[in-house]
N, CA, C and O atoms as a MOPAC input file, in Angstrom:
PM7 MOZYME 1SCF
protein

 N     96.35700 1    22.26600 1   154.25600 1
 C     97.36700 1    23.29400 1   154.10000 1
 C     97.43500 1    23.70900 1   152.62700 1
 O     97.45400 1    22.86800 1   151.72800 1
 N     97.47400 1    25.06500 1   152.40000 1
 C     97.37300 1    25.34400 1   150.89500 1
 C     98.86900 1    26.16200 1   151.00800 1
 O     99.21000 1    26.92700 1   151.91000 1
 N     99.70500 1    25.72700 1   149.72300 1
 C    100.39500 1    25.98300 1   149.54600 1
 C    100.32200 1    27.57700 1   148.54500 1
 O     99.33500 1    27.95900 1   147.91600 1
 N    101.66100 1    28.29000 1   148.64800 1
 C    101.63800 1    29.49900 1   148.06700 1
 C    101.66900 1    29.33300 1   146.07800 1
 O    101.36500 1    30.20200 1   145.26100 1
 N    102.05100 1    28.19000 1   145.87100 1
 C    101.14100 1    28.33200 1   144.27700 1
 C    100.13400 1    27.65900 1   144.23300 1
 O     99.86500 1    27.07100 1   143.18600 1
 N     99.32200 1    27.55900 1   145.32100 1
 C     97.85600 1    27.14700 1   144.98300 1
 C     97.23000 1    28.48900 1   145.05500 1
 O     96.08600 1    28.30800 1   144.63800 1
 N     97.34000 1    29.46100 1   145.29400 1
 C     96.94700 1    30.23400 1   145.90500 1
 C     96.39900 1    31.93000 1   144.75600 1
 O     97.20900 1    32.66200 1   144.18800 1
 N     95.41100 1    32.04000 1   144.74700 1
 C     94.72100 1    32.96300 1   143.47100 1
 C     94.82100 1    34.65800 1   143.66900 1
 O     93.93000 1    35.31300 1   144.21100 1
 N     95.88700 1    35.14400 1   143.20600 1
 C     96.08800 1    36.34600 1   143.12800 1
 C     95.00400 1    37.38200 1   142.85200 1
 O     94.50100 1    37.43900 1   141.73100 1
 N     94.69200 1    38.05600 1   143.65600 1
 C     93.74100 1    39.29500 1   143.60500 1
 C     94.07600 1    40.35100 1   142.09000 1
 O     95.24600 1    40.55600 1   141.76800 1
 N     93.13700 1    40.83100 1   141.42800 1
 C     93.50700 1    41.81100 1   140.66700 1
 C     94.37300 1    42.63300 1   140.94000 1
 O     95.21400 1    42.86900 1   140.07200 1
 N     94.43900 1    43.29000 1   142.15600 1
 C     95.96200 1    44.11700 1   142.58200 1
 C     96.81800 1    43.19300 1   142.32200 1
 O     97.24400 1    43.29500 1   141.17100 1
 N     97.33800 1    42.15600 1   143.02600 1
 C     98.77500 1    41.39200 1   142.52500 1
 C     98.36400 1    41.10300 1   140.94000 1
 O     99.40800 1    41.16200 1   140.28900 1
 N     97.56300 1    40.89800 1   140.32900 1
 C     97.83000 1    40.32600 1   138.82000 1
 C     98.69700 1    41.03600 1   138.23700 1
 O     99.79500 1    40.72100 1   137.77900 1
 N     97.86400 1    42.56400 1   138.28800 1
 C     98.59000 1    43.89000 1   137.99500 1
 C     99.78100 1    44.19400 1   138.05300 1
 O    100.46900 1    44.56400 1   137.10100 1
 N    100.22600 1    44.02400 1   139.50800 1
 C    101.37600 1    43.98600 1   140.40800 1
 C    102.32100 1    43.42800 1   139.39300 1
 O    103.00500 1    44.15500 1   138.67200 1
 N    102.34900 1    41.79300 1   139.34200 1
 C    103.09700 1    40.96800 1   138.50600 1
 C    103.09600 1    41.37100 1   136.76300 1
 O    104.13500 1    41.13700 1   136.14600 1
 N    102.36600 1    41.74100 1   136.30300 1
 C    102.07600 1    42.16900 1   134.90200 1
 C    102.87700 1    43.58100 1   134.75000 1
 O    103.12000 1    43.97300 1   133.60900 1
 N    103.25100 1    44.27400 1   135.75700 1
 C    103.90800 1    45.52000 1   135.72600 1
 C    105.45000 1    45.27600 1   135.98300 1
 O    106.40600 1    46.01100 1   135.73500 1
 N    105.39100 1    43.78500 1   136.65900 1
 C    107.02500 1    43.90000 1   137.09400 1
 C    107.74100 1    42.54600 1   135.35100 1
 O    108.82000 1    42.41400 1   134.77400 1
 N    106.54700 1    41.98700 1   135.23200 1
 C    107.34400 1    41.54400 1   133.96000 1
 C    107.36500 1    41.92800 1   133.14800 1
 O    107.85400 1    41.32200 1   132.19500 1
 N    106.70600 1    43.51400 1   132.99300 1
 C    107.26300 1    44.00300 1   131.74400 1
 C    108.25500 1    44.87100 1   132.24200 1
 O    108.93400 1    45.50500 1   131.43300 1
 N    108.38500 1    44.95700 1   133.09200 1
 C    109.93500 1    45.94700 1   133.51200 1
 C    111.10000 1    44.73500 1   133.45000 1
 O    112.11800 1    45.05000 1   132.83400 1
 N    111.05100 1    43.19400 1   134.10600 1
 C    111.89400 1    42.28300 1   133.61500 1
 C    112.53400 1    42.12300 1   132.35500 1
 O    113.68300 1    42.41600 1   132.02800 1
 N    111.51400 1    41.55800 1   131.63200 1
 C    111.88100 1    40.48900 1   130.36400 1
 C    112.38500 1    41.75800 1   129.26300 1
 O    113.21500 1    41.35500 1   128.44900 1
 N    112.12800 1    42.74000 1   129.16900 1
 C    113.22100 1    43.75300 1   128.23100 1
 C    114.57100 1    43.44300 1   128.51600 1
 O    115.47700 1    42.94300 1   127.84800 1
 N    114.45300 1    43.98400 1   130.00200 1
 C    115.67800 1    43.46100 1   130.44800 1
 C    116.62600 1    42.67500 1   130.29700 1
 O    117.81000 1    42.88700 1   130.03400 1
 N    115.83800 1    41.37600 1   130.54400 1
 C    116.53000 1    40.27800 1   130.98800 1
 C    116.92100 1    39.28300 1   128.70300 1
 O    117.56900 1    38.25900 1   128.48600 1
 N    116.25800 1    40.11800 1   127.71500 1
 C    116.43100 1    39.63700 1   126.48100 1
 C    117.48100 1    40.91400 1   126.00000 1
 O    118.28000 1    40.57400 1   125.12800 1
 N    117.57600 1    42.36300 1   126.46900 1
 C    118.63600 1    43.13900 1   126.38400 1
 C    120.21900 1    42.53500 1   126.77000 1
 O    121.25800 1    42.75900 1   126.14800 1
 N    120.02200 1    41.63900 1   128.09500 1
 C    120.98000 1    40.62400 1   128.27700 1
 C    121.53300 1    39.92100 1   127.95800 1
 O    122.76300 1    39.89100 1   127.92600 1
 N    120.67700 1    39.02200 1   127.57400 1
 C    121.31700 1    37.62100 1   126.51400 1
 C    121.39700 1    38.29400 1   125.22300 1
 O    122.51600 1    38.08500 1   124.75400 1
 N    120.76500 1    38.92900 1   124.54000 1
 C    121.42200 1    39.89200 1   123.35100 1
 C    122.85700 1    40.30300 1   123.45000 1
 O    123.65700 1    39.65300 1   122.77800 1
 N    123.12100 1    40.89100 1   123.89000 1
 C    124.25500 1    41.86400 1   124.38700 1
 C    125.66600 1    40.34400 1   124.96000 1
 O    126.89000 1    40.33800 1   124.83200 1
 N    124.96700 1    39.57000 1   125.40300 1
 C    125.85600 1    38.39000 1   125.54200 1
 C    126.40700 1    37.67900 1   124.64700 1
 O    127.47800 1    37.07100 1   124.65500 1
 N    125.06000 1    37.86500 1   123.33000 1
 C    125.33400 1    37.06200 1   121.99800 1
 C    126.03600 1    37.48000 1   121.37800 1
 O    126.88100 1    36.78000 1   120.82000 1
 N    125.93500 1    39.44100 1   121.15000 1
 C    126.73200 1    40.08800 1   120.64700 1
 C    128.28300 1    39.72800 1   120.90500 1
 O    129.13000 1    39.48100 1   120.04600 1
 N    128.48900 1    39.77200 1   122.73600 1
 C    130.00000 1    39.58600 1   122.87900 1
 C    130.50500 1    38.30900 1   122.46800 1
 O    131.64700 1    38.31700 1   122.00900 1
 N    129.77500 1    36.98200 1   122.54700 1
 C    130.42600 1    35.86900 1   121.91900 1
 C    130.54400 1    36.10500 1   120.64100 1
 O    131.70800 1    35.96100 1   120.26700 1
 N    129.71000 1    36.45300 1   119.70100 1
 C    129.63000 1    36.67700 1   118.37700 1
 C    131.14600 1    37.65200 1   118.13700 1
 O    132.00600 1    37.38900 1   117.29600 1
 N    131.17400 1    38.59600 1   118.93400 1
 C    132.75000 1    39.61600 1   118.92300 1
 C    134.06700 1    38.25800 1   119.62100 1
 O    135.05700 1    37.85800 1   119.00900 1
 N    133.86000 1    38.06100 1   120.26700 1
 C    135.26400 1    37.06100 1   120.57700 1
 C    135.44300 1    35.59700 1   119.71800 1
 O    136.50500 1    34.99300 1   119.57400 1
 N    134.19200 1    35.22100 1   119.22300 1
 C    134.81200 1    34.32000 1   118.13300 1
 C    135.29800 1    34.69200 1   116.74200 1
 O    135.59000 1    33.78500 1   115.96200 1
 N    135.38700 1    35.74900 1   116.44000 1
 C    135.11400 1    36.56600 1   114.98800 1
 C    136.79300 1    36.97000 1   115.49000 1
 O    137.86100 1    36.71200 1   114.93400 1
 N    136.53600 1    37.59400 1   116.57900 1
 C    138.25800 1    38.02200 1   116.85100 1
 C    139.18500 1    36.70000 1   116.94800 1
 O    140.25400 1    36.78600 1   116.34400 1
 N    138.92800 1    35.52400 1   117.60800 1
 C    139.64100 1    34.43400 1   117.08400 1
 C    140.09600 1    34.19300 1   116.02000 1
 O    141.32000 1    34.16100 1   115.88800 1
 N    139.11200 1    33.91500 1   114.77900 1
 C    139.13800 1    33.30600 1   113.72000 1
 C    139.88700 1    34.32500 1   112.98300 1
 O    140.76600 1    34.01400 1   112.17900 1
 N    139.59500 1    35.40600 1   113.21200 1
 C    140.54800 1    36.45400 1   112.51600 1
 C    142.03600 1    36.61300 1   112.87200 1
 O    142.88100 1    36.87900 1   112.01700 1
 N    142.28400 1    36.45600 1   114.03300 1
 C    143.30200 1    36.15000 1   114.24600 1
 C    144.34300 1    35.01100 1   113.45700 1
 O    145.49600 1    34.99600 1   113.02500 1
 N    142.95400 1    33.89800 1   113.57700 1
 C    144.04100 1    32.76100 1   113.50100 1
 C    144.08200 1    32.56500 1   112.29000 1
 O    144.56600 1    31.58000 1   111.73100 1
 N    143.34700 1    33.90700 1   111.57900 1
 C    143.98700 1    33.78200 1   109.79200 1
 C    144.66100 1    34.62400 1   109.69100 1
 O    145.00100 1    34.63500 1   108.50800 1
 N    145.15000 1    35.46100 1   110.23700 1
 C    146.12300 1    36.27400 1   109.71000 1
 C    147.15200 1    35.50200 1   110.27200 1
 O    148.17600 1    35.69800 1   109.61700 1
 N    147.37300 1    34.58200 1   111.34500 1
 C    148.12200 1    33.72500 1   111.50500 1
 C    148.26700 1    32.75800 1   110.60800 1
 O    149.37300 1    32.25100 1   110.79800 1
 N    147.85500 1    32.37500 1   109.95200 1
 C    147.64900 1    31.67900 1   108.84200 1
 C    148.63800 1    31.99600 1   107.64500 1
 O    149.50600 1    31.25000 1   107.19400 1
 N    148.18600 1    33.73800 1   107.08500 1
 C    148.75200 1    33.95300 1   105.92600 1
 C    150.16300 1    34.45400 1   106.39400 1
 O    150.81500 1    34.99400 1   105.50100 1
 N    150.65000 1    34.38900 1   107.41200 1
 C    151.78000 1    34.79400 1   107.79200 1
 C    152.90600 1    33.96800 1   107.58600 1
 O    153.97400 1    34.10200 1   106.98900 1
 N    152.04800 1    32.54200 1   108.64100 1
 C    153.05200 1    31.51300 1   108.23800 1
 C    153.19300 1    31.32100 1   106.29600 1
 O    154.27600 1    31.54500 1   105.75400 1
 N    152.32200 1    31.02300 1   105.71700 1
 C    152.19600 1    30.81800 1   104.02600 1
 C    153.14700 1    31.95600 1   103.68100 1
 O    154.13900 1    31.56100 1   103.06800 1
 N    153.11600 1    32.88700 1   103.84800 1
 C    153.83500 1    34.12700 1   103.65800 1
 C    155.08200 1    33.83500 1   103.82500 1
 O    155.82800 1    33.95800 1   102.85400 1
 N    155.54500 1    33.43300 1   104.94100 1
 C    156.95100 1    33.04400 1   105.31400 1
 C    157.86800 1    32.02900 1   104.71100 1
 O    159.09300 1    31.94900 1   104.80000 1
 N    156.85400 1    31.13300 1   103.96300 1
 C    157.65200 1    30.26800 1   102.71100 1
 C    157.39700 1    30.87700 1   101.42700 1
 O    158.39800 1    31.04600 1   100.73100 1
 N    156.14200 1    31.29300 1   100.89200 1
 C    155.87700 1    32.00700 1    99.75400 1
 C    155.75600 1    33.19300 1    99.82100 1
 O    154.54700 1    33.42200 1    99.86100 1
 N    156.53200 1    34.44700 1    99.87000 1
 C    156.51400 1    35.52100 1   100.01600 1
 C    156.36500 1    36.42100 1    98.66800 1
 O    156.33700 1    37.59800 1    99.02600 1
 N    156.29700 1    36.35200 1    97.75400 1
 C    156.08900 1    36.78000 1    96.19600 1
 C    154.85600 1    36.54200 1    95.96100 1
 O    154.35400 1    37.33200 1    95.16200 1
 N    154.11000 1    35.66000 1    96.40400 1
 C    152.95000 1    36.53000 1    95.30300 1
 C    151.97600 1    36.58900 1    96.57100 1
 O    151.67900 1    35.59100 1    97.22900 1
 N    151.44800 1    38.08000 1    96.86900 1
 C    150.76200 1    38.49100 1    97.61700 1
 C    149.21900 1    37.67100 1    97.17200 1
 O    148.42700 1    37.20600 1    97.99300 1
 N    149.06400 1    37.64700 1    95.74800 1
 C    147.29100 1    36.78000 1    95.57500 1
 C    147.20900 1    35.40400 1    96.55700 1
 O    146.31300 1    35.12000 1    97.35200 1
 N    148.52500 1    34.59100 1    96.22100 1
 C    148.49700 1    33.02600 1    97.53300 1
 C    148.22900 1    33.43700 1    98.94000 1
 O    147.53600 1    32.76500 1    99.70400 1
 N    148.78900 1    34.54100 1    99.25100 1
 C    148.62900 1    34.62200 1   100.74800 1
 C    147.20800 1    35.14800 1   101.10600 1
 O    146.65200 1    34.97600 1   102.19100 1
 N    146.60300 1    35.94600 1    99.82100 1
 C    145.44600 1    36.51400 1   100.19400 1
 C    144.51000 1    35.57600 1   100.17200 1
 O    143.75600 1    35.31800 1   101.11000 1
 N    144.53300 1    34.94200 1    98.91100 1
 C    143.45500 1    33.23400 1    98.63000 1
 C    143.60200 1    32.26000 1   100.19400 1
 O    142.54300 1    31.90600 1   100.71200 1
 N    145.17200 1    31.80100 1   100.99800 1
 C    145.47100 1    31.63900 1   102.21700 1
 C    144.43400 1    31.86700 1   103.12500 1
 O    143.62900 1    31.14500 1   103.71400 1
 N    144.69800 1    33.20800 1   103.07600 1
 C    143.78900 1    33.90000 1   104.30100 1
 C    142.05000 1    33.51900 1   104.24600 1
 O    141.27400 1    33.07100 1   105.09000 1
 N    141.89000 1    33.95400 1   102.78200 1
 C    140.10600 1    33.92600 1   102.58200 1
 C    139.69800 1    32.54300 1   102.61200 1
 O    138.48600 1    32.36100 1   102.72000 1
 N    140.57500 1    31.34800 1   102.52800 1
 C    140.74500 1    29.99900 1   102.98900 1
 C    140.04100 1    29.64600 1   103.98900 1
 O    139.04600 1    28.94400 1   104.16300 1
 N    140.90400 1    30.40700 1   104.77200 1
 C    140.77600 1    30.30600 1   106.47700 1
 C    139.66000 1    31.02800 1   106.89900 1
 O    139.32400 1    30.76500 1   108.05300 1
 N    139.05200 1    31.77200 1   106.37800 1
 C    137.79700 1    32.68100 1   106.78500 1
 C    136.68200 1    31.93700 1   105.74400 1
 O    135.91200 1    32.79200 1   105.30800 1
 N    136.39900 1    30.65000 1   105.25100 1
 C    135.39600 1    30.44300 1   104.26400 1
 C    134.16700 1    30.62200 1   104.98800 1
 O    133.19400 1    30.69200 1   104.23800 1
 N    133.92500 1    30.71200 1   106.14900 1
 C    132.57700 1    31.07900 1   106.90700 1
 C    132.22800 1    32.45000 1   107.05200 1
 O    131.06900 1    32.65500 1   107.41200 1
 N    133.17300 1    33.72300 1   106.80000 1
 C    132.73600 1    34.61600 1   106.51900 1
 C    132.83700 1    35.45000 1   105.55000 1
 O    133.86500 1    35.16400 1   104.93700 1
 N    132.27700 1    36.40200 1   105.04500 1
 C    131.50800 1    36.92300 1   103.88200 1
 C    132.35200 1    38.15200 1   103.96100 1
 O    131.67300 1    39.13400 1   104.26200 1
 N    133.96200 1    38.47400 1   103.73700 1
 C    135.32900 1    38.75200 1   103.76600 1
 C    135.96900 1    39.60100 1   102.46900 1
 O    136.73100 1    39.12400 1   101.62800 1
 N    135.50300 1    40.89100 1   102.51300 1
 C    136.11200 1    41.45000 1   101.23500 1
 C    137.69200 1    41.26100 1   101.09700 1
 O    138.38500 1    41.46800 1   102.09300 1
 N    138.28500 1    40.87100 1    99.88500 1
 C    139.79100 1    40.60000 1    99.31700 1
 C    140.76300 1    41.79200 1    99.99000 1
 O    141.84300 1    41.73400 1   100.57900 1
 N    139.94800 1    42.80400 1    99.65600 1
 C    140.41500 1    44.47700 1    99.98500 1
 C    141.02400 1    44.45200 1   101.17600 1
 O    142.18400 1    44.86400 1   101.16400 1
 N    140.34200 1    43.88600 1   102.78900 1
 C    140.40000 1    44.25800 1   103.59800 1
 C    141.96500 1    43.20200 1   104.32900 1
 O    142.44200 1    43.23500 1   105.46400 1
 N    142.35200 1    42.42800 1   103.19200 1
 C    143.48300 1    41.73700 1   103.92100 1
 C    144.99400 1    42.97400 1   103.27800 1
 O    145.24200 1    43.42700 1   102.16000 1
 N    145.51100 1    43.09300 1   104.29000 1
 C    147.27000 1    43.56600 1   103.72400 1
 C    148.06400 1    42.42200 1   103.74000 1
 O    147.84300 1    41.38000 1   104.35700 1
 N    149.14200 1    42.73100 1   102.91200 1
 C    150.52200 1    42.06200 1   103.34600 1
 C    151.49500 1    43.44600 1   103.18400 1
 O    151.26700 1    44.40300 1   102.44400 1
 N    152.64400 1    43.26400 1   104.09800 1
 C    153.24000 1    44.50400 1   104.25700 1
 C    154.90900 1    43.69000 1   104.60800 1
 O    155.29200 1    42.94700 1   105.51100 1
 N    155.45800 1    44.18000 1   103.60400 1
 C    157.40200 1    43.82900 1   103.73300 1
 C    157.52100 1    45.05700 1   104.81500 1
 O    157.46700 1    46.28300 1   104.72300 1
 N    157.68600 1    44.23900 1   105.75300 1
 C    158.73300 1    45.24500 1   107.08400 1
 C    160.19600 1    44.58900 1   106.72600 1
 O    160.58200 1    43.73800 1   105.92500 1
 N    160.87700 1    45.49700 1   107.82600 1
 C    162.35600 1    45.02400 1   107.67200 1
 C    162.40200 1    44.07900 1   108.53300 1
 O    161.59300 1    43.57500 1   109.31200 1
 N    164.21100 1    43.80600 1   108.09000 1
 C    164.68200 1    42.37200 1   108.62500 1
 C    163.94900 1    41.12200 1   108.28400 1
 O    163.81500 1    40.25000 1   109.14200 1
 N    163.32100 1    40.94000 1   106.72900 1
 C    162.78200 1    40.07800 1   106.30500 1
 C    161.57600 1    39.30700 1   106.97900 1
 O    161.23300 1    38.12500 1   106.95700 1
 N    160.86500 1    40.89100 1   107.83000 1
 C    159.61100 1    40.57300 1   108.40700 1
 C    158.47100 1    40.77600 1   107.23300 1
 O    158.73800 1    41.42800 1   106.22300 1
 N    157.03700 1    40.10500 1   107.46400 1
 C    155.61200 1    40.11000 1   106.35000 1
 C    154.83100 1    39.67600 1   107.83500 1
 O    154.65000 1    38.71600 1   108.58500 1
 N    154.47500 1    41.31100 1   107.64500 1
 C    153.21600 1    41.66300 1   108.28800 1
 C    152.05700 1    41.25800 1   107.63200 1
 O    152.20900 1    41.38700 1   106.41800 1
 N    150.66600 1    40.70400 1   108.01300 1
 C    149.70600 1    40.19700 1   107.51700 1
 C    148.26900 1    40.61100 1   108.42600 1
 O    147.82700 1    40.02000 1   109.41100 1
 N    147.62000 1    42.04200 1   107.61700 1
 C    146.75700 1    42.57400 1   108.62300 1
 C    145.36500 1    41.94300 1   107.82400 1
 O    145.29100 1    41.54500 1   106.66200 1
 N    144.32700 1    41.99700 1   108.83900 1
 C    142.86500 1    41.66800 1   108.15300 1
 C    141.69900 1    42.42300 1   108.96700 1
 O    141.69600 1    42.29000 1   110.19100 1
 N    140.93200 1    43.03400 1   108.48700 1
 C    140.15500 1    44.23700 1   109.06300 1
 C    138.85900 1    43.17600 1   108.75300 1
 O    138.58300 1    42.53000 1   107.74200 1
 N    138.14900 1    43.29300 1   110.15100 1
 C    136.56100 1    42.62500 1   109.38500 1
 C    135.79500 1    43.35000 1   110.65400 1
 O    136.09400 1    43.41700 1   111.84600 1
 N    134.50200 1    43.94700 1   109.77400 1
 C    133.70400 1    44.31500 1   111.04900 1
 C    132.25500 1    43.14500 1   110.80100 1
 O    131.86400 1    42.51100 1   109.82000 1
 N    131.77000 1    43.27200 1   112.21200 1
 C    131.02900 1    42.15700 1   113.25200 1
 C    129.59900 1    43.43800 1   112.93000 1
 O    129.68400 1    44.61400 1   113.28600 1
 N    128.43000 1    42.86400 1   112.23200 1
 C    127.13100 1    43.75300 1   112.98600 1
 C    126.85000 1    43.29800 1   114.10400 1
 O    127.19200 1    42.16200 1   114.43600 1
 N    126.00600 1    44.31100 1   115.08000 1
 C    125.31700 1    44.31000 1   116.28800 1
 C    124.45500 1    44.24900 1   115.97100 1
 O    123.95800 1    44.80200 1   114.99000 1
 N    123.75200 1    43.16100 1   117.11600 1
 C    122.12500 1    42.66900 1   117.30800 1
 C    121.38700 1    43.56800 1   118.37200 1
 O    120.28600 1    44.11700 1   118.41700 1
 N    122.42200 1    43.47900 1   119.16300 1
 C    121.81200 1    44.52900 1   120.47800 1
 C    121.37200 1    45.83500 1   119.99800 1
 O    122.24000 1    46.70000 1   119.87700 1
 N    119.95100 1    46.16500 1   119.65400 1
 C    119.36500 1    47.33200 1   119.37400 1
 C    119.57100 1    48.21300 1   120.22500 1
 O    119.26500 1    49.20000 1   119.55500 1
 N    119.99000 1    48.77200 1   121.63100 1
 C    120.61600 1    49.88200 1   122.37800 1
 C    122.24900 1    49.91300 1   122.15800 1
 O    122.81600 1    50.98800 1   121.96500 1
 N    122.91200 1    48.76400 1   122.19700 1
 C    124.25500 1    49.05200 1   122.19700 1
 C    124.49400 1    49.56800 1   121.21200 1
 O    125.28500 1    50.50000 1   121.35400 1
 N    123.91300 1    49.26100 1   119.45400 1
 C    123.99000 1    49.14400 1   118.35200 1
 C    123.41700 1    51.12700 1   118.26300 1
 O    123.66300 1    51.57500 1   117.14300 1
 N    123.07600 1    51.68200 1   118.76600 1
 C    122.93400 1    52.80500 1   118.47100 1
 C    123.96200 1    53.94400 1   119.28400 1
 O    124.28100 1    55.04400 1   118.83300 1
 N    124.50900 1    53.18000 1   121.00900 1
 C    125.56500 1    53.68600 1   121.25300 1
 C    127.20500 1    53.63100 1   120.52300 1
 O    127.95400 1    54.59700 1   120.37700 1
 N    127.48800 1    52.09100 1   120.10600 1
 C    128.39700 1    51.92200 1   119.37700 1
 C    128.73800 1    52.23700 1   117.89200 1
 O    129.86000 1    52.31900 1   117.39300 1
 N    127.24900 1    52.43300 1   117.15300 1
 C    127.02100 1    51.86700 1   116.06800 1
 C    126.95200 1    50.86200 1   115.69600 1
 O    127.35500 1    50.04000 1   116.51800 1
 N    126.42100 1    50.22700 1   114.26600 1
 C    125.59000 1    49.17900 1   114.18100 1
 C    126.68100 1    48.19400 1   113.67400 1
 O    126.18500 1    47.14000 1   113.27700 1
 N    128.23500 1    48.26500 1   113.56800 1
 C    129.19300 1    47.34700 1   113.44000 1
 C    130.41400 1    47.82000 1   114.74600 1
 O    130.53800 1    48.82200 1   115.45000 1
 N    131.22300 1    46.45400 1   114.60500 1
 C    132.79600 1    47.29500 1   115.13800 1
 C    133.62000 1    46.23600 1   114.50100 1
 O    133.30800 1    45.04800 1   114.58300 1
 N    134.44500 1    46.56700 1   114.00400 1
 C    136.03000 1    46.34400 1   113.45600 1
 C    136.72200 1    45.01700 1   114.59100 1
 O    136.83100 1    44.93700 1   115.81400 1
 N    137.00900 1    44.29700 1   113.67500 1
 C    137.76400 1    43.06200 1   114.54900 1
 C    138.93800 1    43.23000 1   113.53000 1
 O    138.69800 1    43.30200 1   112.32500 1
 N    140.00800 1    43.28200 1   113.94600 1
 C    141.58300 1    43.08000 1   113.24800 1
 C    142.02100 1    41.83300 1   114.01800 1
 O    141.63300 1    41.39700 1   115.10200 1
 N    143.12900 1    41.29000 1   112.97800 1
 C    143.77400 1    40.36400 1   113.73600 1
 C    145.21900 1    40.63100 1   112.40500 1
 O    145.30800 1    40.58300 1   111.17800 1
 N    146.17100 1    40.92300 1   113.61400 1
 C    147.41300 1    40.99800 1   112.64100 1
 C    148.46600 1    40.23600 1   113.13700 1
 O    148.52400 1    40.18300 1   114.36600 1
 N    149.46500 1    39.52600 1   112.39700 1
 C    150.72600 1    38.41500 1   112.26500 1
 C    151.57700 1    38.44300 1   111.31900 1
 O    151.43200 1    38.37100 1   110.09900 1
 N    152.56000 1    38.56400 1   112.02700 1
 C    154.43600 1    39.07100 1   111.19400 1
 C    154.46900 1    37.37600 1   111.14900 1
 O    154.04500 1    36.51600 1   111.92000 1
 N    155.16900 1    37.33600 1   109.88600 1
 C    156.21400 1    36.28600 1   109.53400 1
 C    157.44000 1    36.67800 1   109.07500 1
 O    157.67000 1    37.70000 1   108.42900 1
 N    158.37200 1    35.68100 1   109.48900 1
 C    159.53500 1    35.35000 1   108.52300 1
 C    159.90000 1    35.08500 1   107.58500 1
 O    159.78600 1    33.93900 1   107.15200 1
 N    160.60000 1    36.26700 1   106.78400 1
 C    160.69900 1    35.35700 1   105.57500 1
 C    161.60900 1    34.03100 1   105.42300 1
 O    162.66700 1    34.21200 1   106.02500 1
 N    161.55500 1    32.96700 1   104.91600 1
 C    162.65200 1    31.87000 1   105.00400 1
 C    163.40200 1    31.49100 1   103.68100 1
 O    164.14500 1    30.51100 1   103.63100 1
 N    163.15200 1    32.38600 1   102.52300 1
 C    163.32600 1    31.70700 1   101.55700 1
 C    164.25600 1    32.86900 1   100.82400 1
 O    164.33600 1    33.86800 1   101.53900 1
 N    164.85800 1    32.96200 1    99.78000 1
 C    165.87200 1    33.89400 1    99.07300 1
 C    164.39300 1    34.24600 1    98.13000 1
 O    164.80200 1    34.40500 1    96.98000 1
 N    163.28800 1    34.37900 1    98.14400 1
 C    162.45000 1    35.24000 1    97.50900 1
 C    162.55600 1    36.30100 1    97.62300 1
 O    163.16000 1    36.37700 1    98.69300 1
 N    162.36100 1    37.55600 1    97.18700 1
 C    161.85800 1    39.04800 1    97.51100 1
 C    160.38600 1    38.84800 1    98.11800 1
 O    159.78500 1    37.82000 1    97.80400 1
 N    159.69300 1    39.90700 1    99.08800 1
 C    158.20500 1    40.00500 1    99.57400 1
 C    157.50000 1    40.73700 1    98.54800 1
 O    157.86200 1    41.80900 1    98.06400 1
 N    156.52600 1    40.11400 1    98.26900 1
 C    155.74800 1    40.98300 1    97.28900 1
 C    154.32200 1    41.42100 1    98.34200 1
 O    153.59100 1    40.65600 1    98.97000 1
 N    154.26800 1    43.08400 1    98.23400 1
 C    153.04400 1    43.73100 1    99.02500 1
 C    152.33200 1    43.82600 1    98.54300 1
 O    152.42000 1    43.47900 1    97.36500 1
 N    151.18600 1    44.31000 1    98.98600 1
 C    149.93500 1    44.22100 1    99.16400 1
 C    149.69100 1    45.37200 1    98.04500 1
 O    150.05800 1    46.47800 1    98.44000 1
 N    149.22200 1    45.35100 1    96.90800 1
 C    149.54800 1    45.98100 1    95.62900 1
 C    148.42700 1    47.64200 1    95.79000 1
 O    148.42000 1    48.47300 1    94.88200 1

């Protein structure tokens, strides 16, 4: 009994198969690209988050000098490569400190990356309280 992978494909099937894996494997690496991309976007949106969560709380005991909360923040982001510029601090009322941080993510995915463009913007923003008889000092 000969089994079907013992079995020696005619030049038509070689063909056959040689035509369908190159219609596959684009495919199927457009995929896991595009997968990497989205993990690469939801951990970036975490971490961003959880620093502007970060300088919020710091904010909420030290509210005067906007440089601590910004040094805070870029703390919390030492794994990424984070211009100073792109963090705010912002005195809202009722002794709220808003704490925004803008970071964009490049794309790997060479098709998405030409529909989307070749970055997108991850924000992550967090109000604190102020707790202390300081004044808020903003984002200059």
């Amino acid at each position: 009994m000969i089994g079907w992978c013992s079995r020696r494909l005619s030049g038509r099937e070689r063909g056959a198969a040689l035509v369908e894996a190159a219609i596959v494997i684009p495919l199927l690496l457009l995929i896991v690209m595009g997968v990497i991309d989205i993990g690469r976007l939801l951990s970036t949106s975490a971490k961003v988050q959880e620093a502007s969560q970060e300088g919020a709380l710091f904010a909420s005991y030290a509210p005067s000098d906007y440089l601590e909360v910004r040094d805070r923040v870029l703390d919390s982001l030492e794994d990424f490569d984070i211009a100073p510029s792109s963090i705010t601090v912002v005195c809202a009322a009722n002794d709220a400190i808003e704490v925004s941080i803008i970071h964009h993510v490049d794309l790997v995915t060479p098709w998405i990356s030409e529909i989307l463009g070749s970055s997108i913007a991850v924000t992550g923003d967090a109000v604190g309280k102020n707790f202390t008889d300081e004044s808020c000092s903003p984002t200059p």
